[in-house]
C-alpha positions, 0 to 999 in steps of 0.5 A: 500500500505504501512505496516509503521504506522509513517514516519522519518522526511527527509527519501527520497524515490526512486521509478521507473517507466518504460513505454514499449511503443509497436506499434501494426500496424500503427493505435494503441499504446499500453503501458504497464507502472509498477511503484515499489514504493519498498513497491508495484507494480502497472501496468497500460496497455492501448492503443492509437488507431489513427483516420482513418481520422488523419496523421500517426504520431507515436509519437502521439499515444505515447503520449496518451497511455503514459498520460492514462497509467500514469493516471491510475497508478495515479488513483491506487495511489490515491485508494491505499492513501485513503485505506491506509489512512482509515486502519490507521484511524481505528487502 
């Protein structure tokens, strides 16, 4: 994920996230969430779909594609860490 083979003591780093969060029908949330950390871009998309037996609260949907989608991304920075890690071990 990265090409920097040493880092600069108190170098601060801004990276974005955007969650476009999209109500297909009544029953399912789909979010499409990218985060640019300047070196890399990684995109989740995932949904949320309602059971038929619970109330209609948009917001609930919401939250449970927004908190996959934000898990994915944080499982792709994770597999992103040890690649990177690994590469640098063997160099």
């Amino acid at each position: 994920m990265t090409n920097a083979t040493a880092t600069t003591a108190g170098h601060t780093r801004t990276w974005n996230l955007r969650l476009d969060i999209f109500e297909q029908d009544a029953d399912t949330t789909v979010v499409h969430a990218v985060l640019d950390t300047e070196n890399n871009r990684l995109v989740s998309r995932t949904s949320a779909h309602r059971n038929p037996h619970d109330r209609p609260v948009p917001e609930i949907g919401d939250e449970y594609a927004a908190g996959r989608a934000l898990l994915a991304l944080g499982r792709q920075l994770l597999d992103a860490g040890a690649l990177d890690s690994s590469t640098n071990a063997r160099q």
